[in-house]
Backbone and ligand atoms as CSV (ligand in chain L), in Angstrom:
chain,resi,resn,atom,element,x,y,z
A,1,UNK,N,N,-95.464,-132.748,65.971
A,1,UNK,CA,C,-95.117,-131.434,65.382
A,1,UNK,C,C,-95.468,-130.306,66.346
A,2,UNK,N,N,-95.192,-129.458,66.201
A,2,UNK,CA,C,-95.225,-127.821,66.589
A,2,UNK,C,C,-95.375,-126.634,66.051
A,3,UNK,N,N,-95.647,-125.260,66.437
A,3,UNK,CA,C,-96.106,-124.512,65.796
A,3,UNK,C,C,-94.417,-123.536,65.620
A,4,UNK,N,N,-93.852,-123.263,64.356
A,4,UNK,CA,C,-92.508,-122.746,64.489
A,4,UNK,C,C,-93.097,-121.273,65.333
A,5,UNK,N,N,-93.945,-120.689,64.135
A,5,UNK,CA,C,-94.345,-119.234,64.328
A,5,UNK,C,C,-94.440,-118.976,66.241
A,6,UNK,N,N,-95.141,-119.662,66.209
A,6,UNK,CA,C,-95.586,-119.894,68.336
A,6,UNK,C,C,-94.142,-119.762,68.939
A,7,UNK,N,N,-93.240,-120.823,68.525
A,7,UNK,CA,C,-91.888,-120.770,69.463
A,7,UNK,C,C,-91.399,-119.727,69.116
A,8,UNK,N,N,-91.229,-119.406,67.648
A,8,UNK,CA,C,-90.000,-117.604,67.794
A,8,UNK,C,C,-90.967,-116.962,68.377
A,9,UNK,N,N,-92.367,-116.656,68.035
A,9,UNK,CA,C,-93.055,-115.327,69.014
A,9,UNK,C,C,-92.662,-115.779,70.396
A,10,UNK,N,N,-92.361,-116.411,71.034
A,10,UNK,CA,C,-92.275,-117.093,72.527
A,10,UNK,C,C,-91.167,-116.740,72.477
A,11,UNK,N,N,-90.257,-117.317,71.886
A,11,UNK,CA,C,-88.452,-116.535,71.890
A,11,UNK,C,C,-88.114,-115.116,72.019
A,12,UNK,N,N,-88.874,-114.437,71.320
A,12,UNK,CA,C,-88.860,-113.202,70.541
A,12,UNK,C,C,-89.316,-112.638,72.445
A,13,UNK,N,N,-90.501,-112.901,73.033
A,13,UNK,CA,C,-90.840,-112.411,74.088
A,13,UNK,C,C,-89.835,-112.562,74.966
A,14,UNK,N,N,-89.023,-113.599,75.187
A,14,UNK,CA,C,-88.290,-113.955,76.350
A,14,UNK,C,C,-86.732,-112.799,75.984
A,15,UNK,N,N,-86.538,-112.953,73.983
A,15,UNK,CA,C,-85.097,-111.580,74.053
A,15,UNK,C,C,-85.953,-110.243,74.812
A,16,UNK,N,N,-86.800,-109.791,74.882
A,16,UNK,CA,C,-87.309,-108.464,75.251
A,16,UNK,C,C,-86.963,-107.943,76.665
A,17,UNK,N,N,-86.394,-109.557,77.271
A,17,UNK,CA,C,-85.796,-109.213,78.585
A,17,UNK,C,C,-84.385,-109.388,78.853
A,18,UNK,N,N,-83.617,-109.603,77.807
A,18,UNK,CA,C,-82.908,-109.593,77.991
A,18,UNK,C,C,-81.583,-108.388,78.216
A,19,UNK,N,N,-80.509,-109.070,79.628
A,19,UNK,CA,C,-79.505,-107.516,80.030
A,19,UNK,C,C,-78.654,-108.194,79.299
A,20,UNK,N,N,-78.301,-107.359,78.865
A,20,UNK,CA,C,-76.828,-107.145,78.014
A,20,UNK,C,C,-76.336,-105.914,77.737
A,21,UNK,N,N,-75.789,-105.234,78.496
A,21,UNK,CA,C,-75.687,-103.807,78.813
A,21,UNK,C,C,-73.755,-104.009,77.945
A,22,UNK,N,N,-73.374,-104.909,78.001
A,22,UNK,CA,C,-72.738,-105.209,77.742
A,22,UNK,C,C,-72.124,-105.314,76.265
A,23,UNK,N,N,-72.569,-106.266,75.491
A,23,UNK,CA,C,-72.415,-106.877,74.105
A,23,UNK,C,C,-73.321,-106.336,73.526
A,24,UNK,N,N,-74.865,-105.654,73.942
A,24,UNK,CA,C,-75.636,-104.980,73.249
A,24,UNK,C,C,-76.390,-106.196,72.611
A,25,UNK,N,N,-76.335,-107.250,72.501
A,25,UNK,CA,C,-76.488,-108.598,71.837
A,25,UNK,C,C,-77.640,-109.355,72.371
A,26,UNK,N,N,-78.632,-109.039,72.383
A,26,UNK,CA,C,-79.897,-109.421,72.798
A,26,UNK,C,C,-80.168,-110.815,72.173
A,27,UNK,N,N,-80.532,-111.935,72.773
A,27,UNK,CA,C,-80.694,-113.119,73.032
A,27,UNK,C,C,-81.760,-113.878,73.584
A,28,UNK,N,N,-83.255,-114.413,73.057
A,28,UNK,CA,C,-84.314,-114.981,73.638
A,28,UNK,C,C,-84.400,-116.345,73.503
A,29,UNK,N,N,-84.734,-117.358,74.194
A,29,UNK,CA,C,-85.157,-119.075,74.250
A,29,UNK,C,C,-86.195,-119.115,75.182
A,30,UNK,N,N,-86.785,-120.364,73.968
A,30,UNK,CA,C,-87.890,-120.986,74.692
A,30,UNK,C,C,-88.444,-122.346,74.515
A,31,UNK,N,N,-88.258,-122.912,75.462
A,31,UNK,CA,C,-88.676,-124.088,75.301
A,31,UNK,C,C,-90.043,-124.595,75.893
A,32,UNK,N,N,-90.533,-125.012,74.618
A,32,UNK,CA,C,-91.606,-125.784,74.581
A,32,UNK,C,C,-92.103,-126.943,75.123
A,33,UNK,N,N,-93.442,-127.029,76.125
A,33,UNK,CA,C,-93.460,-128.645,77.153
A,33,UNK,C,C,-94.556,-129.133,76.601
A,34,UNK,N,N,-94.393,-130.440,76.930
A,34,UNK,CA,C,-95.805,-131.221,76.301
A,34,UNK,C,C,-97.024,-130.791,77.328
A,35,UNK,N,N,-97.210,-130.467,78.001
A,35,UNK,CA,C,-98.086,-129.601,78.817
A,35,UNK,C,C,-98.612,-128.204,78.149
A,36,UNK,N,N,-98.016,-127.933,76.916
A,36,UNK,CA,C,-98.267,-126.512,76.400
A,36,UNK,C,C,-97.995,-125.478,76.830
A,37,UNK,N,N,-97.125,-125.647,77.730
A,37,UNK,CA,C,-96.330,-124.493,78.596
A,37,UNK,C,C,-95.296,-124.758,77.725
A,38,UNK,N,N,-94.243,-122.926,78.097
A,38,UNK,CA,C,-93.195,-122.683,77.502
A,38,UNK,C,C,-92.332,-121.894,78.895
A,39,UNK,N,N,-91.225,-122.495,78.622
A,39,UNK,CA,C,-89.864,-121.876,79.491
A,39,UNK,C,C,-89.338,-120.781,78.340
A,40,UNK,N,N,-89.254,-119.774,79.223
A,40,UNK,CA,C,-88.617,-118.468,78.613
A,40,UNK,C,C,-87.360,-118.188,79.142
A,41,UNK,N,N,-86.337,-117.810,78.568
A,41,UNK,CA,C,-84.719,-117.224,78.891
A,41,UNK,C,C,-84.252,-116.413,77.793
A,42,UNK,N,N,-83.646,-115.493,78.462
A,42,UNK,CA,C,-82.783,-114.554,77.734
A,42,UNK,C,C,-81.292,-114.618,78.873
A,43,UNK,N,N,-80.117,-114.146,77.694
A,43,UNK,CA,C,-79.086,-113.710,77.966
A,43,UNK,C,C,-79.167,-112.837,79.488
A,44,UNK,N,N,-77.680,-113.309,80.543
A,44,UNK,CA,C,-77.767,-112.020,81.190
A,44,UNK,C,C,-76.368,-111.516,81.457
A,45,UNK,N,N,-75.934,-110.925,81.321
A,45,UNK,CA,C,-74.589,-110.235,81.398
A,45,UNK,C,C,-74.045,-109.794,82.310
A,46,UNK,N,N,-72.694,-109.572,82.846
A,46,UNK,CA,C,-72.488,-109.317,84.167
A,46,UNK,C,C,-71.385,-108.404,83.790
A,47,UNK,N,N,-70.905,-107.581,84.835
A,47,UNK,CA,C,-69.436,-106.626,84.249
A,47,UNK,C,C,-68.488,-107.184,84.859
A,48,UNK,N,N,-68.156,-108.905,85.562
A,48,UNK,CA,C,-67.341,-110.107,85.402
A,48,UNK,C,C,-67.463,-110.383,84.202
A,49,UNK,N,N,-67.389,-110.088,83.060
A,49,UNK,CA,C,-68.171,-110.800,81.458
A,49,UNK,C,C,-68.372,-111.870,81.866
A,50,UNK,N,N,-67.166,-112.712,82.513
A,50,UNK,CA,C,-67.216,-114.219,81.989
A,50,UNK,C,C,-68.499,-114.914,82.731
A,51,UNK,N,N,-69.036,-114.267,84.156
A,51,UNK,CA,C,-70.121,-114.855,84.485
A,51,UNK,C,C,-71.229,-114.689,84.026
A,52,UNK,N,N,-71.421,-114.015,82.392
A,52,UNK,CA,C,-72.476,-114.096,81.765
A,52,UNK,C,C,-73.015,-115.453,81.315
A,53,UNK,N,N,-74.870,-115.630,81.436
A,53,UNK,CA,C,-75.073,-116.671,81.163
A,53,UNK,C,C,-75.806,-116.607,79.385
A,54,UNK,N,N,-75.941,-117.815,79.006
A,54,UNK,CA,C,-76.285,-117.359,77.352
A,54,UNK,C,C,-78.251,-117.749,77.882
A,55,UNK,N,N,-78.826,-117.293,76.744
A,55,UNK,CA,C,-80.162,-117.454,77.041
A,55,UNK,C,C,-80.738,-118.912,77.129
A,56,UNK,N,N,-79.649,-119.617,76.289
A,56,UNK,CA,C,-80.094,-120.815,76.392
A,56,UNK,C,C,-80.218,-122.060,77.571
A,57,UNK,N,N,-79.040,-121.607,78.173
A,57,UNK,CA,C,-78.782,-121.983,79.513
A,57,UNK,C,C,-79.496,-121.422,80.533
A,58,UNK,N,N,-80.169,-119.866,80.362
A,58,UNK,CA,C,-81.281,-119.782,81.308
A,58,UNK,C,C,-82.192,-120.350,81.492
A,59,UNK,N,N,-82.510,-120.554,79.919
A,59,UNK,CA,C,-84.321,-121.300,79.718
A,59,UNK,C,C,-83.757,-122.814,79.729
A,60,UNK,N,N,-82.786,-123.795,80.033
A,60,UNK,CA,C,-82.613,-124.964,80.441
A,60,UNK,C,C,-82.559,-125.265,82.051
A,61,UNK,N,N,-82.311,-124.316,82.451
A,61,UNK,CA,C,-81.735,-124.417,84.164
A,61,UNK,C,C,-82.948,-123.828,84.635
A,62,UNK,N,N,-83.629,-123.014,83.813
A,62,UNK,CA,C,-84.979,-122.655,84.780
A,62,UNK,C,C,-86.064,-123.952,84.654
A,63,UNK,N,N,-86.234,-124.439,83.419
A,63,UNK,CA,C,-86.675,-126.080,83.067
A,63,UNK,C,C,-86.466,-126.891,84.202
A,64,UNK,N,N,-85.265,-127.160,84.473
A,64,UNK,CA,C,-84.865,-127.916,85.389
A,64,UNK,C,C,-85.198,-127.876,86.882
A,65,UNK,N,N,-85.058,-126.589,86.792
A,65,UNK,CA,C,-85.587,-125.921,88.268
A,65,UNK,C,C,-86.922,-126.161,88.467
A,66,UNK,N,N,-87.538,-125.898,87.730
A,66,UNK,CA,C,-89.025,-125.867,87.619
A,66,UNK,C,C,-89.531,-127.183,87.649
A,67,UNK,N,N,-88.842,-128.132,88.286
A,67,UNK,CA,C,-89.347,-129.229,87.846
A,67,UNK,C,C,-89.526,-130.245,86.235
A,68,UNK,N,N,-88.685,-130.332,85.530
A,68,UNK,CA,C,-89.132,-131.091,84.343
A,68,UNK,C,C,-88.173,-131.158,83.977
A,69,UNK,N,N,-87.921,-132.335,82.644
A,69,UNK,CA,C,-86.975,-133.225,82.304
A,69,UNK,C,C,-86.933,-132.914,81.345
A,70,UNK,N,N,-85.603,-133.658,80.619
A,70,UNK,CA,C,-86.191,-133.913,78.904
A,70,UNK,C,C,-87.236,-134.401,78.162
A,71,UNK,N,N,-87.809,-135.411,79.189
A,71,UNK,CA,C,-89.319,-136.075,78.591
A,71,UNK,C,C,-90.285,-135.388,78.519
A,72,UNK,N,N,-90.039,-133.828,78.916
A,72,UNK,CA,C,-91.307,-132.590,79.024
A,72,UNK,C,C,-91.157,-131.929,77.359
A,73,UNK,N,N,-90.321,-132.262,77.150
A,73,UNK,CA,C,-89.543,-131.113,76.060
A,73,UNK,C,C,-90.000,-131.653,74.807
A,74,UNK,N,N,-90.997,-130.523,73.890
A,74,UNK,CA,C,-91.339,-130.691,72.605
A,74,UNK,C,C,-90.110,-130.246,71.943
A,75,UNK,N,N,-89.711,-128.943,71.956
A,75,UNK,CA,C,-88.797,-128.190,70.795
A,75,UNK,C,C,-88.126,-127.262,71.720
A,76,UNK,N,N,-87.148,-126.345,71.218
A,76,UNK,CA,C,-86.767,-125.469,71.882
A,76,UNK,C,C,-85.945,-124.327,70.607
A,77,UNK,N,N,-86.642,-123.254,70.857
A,77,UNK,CA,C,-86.442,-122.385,70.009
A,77,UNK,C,C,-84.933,-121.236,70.480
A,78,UNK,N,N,-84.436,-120.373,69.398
A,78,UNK,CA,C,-83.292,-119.122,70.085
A,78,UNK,C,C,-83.358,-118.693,69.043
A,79,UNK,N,N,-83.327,-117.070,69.253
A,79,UNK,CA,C,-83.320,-116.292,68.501
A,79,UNK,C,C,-82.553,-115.165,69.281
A,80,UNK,N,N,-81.597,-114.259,67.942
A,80,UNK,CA,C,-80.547,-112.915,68.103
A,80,UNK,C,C,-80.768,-112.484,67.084
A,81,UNK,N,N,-80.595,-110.991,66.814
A,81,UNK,CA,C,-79.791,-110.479,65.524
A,81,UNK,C,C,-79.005,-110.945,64.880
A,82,UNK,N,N,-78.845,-111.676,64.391
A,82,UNK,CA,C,-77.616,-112.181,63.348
A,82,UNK,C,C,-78.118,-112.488,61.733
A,83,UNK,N,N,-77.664,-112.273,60.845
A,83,UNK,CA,C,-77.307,-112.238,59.526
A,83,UNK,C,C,-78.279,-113.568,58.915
A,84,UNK,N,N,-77.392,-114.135,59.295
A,84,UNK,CA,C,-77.719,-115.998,59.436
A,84,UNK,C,C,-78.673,-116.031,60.570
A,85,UNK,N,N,-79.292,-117.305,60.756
A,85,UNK,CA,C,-79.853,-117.948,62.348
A,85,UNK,C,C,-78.968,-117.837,63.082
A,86,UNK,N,N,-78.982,-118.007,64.157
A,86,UNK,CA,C,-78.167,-117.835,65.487
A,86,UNK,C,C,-77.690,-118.875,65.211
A,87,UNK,N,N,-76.099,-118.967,66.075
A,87,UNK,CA,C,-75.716,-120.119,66.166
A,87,UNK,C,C,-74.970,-119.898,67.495
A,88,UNK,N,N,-75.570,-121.022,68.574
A,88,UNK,CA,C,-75.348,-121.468,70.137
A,88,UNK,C,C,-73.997,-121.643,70.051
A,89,UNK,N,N,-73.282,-121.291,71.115
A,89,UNK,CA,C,-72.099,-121.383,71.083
A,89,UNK,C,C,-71.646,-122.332,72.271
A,90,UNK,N,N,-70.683,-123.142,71.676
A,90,UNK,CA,C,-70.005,-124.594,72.734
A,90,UNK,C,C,-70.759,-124.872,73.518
A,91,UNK,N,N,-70.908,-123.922,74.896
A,91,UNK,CA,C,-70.771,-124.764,75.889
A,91,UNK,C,C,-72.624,-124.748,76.573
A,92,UNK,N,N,-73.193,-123.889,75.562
A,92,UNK,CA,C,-74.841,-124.431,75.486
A,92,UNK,C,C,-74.901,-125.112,74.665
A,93,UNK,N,N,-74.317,-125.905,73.652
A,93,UNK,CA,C,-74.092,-127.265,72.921
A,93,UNK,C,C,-74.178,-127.964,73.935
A,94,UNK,N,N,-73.283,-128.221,74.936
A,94,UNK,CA,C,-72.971,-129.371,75.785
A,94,UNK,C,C,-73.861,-129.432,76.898
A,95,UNK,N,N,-74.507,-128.552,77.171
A,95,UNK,CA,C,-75.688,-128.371,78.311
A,95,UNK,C,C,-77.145,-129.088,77.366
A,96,UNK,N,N,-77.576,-128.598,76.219
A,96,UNK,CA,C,-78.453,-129.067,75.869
A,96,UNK,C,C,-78.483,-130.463,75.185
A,97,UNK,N,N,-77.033,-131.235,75.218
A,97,UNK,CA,C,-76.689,-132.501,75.227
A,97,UNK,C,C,-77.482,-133.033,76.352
A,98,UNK,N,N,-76.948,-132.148,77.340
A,98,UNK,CA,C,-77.364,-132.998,78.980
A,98,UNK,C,C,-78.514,-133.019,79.357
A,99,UNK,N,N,-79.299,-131.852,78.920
A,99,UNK,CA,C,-80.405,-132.120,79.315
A,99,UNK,C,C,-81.955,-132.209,78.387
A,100,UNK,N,N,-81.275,-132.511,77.084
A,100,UNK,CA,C,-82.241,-132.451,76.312
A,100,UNK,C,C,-81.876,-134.102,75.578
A,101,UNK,N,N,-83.505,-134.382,74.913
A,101,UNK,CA,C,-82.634,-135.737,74.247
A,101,UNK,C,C,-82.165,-135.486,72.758
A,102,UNK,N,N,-81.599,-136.368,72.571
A,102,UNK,CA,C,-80.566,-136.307,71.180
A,102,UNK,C,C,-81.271,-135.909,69.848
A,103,UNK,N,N,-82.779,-136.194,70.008
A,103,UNK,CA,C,-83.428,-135.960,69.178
A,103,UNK,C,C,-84.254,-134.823,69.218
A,104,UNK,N,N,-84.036,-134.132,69.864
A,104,UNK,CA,C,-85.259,-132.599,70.487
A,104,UNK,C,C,-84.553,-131.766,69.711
A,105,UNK,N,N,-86.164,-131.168,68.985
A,105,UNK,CA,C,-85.738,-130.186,68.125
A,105,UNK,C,C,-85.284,-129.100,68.344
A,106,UNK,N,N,-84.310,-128.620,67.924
A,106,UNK,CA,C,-83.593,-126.883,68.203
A,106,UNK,C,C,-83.696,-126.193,66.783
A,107,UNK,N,N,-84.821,-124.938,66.771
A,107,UNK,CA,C,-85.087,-124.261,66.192
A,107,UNK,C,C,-84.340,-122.839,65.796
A,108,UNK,N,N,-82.991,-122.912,65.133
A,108,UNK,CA,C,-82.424,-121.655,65.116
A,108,UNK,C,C,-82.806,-120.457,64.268
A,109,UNK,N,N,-83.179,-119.178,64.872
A,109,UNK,CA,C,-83.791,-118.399,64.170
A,109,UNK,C,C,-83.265,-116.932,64.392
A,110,UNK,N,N,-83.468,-116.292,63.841
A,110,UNK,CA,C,-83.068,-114.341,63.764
A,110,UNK,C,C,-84.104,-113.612,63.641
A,111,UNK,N,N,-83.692,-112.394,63.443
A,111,UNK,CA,C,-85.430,-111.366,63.792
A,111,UNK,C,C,-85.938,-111.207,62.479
A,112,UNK,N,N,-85.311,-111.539,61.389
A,112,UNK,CA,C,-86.310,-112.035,59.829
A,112,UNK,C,C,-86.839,-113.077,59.780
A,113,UNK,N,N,-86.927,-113.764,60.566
A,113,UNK,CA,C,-87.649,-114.672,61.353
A,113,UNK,C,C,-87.079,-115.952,60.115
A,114,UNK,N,N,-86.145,-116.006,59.727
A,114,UNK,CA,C,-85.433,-117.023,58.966
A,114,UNK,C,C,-84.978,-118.415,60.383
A,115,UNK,N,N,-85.452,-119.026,60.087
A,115,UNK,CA,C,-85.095,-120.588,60.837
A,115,UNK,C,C,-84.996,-121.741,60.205
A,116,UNK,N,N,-84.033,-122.583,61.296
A,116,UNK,CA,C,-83.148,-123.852,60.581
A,116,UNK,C,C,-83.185,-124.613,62.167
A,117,UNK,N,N,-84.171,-125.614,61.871
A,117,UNK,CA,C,-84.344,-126.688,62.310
A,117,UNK,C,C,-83.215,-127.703,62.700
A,118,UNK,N,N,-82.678,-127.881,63.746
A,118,UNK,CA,C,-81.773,-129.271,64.207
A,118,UNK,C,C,-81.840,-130.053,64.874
A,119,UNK,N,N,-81.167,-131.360,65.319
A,119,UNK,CA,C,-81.313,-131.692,65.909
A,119,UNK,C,C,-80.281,-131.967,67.049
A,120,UNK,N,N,-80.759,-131.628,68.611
A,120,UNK,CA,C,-79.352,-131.362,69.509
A,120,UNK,C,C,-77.962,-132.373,69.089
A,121,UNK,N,N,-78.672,-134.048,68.888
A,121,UNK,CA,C,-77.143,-134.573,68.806
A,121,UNK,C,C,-76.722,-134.183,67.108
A,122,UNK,N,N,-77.122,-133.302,66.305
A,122,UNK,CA,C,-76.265,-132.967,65.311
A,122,UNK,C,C,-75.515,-131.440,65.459
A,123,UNK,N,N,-76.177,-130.763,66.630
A,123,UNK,CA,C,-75.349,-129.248,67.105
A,123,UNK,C,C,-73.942,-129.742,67.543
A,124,UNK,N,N,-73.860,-131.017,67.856
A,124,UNK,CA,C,-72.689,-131.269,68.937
A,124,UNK,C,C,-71.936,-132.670,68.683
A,125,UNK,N,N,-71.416,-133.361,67.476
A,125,UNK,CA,C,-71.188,-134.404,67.377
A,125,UNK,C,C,-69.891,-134.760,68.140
A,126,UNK,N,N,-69.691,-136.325,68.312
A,126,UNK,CA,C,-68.542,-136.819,69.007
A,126,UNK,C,C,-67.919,-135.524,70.679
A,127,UNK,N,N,-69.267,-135.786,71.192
A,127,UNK,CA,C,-69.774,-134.840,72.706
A,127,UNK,C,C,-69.018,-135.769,73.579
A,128,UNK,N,N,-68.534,-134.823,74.626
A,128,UNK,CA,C,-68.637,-135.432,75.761
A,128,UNK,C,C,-69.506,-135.821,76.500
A,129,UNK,N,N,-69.813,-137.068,77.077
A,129,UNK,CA,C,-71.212,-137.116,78.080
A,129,UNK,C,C,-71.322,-138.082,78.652
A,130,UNK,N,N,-72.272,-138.498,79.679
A,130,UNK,CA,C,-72.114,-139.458,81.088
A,130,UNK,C,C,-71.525,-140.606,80.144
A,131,UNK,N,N,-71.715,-141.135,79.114
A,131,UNK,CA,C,-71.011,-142.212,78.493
A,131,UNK,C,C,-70.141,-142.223,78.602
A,132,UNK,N,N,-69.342,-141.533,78.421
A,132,UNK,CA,C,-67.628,-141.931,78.486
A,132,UNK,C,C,-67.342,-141.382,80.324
A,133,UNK,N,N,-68.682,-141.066,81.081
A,133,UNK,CA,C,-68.142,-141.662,82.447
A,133,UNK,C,C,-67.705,-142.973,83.006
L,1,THU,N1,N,-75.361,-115.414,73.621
L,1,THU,C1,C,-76.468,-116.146,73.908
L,1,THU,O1,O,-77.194,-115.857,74.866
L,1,THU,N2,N,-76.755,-117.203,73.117
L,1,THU,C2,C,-76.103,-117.510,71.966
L,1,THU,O2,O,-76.480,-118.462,71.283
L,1,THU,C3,C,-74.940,-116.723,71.547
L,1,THU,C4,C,-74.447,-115.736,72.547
L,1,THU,C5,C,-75.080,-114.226,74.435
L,1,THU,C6,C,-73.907,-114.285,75.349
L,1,THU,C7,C,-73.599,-112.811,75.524
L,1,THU,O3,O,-74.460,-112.262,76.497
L,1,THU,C8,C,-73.985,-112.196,74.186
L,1,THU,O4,O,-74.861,-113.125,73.574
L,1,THU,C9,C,-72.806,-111.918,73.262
L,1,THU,O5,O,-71.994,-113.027,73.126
């Protein structure tokens, strides 16, 4: 188990940096290591839009960078403004396929601090992935 409250405050720190000069749409992740360290990412926006990255894909690729795997990975939290919990869109579905395991928890949450627990292979069913390489 894990502490939820710990990952959105950890989320919550990583939206505070986030650019989005753009969409206005502020975006924080963080993922949690069995080391008790946390990877932080936010959204960053570009005025190419399309080379904007989502926060989630920051705080996975900086993971990666940083040295560590999926076998590091307790949970991984995201949090936005939205109504509802956030909900990751496609193609950080298919990244946190790749680099997370099927069973790592994804904590979706908003700034009423309302969260809904998943699990990556249920964000993304019948995925593409090295299997059908
Ligand atoms: N965004 C994220 O960072 N994560 C999500 O889960 C949804 C969308 C970003 C992308 C863009 O910078 C802004 O939010 C509006 O789409």
């Amino acid at each position: 188990m894990y502490d939820k409250n710990m990952l959105l405050d950890t989320a919550l720190v990583a939206r505070a940096n986030a650019y989005a000069p753009y969409s206005k749409f502020k975006v924080g992740a963080a993922i949690l290591l069995d080391n008790g360290k946390y990877i932080l990412g936010c959204n960053v926006e570009n005025a190419s839009y399309g080379l904007s990255n989502c926060a989630e894909r920051t705080a996975l690729f900086k993971m990666i960078s940083d040295g560590y795997t999926k076998n590091n990975v307790v949970a991984m939290a995201i949090v936005g403004d939205t109504l509802d919990v956030i909900s990751p869109c496609g193609a950080c579905r298919q990244v946190m396929l790749e680099l997370l395991k099927p069973d790592c928890p994804i904590l979706l949450c908003n700034l009423k601090r309302d969260m809904k627990e998943y699990k990556v292979i249920d964000l993304l069913p019948y995925a593409f992935s090295e299997k059908d390489l």
